[in-house]
C-alpha positions as CSV (number, residue, x, y, z in Angstrom):
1,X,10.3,4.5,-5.5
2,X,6.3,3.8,-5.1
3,X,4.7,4.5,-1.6
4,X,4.3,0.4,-1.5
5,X,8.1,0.1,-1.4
6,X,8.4,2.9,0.3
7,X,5.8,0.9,3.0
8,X,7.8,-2.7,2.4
9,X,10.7,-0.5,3.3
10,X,9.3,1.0,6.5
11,X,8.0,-2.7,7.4
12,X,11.9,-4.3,7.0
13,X,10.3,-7.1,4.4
14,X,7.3,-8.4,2.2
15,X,7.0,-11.0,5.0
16,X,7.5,-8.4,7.9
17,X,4.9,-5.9,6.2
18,X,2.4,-8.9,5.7
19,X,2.5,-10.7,9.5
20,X,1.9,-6.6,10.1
21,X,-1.0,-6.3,8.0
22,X,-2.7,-10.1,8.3
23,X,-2.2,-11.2,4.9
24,X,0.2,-13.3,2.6
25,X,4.0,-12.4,1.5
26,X,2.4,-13.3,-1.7
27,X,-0.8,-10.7,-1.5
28,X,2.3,-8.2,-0.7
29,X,4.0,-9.0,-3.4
30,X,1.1,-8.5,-6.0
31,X,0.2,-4.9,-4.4
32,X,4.2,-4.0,-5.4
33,X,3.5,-5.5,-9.3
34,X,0.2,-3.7,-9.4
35,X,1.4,-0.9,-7.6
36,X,-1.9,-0.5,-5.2
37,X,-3.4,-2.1,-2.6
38,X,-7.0,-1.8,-0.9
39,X,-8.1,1.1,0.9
40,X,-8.8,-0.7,3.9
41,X,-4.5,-2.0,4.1
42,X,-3.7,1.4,3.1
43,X,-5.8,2.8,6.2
44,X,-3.6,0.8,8.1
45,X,-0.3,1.2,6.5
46,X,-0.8,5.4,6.9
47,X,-1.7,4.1,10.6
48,X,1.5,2.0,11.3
49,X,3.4,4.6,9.8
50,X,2.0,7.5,11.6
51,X,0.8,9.2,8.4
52,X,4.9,9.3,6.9
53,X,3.2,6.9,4.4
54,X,-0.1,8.7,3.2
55,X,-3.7,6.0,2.4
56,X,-4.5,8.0,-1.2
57,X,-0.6,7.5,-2.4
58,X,-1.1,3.3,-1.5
59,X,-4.8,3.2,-3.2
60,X,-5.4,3.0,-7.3
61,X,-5.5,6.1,-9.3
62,X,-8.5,6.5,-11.3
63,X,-8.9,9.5,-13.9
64,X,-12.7,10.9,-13.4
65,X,-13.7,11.7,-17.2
66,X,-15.2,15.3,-17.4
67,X,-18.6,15.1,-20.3
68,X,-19.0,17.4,-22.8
């Protein structure tokens, strides 16, 4: 399960976890397709959560390209 379920989960709903956060059930639902969301709501998710739910597991992934 991705740490956005996982957060949905801890939250009861979509709609629960998005009144919680001060966005739409429909922004919620587009960080579980994309699975990410902005640092900023992930700040506040591992906040709510009381670190169970850790920022850097809710934020995109990228792979840092080593030259040469």
């Amino acid at each position: 399960m991705s740490a956005i379920k996982l957060a949905v989960k801890h939250y009861g709903s979509q709609k629960e976890m998005a009144d919680a956060l001060g966005v739409t059930q429909s922004q919620v639902s587009q960080w579980c397709t994309k699975g990410y969301m902005s640092a900023r709501r992930a700040l506040q998710v591992e906040s709510d959560t009381q670190g169970w739910i850790r920022a850097l597991s809710l934020v995109e992934q990228t792979e840092t390209k080593k030259e040469g």
